[in-house]
C-alpha positions as CSV (number, residue, x, y, z in Angstrom):
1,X,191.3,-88.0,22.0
2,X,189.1,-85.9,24.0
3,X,188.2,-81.9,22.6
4,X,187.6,-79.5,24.4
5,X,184.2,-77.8,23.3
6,X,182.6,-74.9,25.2
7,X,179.4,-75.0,26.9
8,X,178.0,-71.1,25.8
9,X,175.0,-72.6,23.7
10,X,173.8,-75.2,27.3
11,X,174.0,-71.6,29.9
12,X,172.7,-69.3,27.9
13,X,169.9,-71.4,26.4
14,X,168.6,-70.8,30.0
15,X,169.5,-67.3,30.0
16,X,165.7,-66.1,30.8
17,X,165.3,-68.8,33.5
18,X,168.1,-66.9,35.1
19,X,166.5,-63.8,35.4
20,X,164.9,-62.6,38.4
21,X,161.0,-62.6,38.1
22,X,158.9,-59.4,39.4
23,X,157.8,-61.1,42.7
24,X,161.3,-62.2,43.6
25,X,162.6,-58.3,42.9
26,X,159.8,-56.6,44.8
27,X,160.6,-58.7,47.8
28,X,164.2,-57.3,47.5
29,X,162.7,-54.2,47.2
30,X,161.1,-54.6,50.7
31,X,163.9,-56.4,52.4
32,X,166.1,-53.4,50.8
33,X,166.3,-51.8,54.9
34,X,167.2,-55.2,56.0
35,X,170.3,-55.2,54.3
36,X,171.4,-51.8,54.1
37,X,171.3,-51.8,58.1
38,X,173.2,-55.3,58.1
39,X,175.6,-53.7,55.8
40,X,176.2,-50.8,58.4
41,X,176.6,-53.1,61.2
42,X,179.2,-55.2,59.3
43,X,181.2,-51.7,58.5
44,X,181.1,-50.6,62.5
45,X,182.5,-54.4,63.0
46,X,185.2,-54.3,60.1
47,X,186.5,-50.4,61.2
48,X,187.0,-52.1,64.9
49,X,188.8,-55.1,63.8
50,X,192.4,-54.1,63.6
51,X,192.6,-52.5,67.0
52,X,191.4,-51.9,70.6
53,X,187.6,-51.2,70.1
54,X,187.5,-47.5,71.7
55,X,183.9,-46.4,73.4
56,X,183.0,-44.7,69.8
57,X,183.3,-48.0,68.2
58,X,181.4,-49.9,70.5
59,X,178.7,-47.1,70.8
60,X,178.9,-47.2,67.0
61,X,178.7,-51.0,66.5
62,X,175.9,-50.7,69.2
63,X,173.8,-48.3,67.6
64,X,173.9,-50.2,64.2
65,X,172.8,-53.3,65.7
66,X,170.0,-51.3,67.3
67,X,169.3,-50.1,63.2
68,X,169.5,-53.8,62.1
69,X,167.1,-55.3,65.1
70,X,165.0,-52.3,64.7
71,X,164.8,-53.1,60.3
72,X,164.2,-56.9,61.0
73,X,161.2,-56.3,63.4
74,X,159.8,-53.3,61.1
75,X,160.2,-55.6,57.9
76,X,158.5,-58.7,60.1
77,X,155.5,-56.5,61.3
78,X,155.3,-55.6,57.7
79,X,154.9,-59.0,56.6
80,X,152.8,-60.6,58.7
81,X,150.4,-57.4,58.2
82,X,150.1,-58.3,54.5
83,X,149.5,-62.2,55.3
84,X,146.7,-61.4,58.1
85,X,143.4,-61.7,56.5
86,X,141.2,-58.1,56.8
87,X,143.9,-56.9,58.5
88,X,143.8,-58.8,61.7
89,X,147.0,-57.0,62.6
């Protein structure tokens, strides 16, 4: 006969593996725009699902791509600032 035993005591042994480390949550700090403008985009998407887009939907859905493109170059620019040596930027 098999029992049934729980497995608490193996995950949380690992409970501060788990945890994020400070790099990790600075670079969701900086990619923070990234996703806040995605998020946008995907609520223009979802309001135009369930009918006919209208032109204030696409204009909308327009504009917030326009925000994500615009967040993905700015956060790009930013990044390969900080890897340039001296600033070669």
């Amino acid at each position: 006969m098999s029992h049934i035993v729980t497995v608490r005591d193996a995950v949380t042994a690992f409970a501060d593996w788990i945890e994020p480390t400070d790099a990790e949550l600075d670079a969701i700090e900086q990619e923070m725009p990234v996703i806040m403008a995605d998020v946008d985009l995907l609520d223009a998407q979802i309001i135009a699902l369930d009918r006919i887009p209208t032109e204030l939907d696409n204009r909308r859905i327009r504009r917030a791509r326009n925000r994500a493109l615009a967040a993905r170059i700015d956060l790009a620019n930013r990044t390969a600032a900080a890897t340039l040596p001296a600033g070669a930027a």
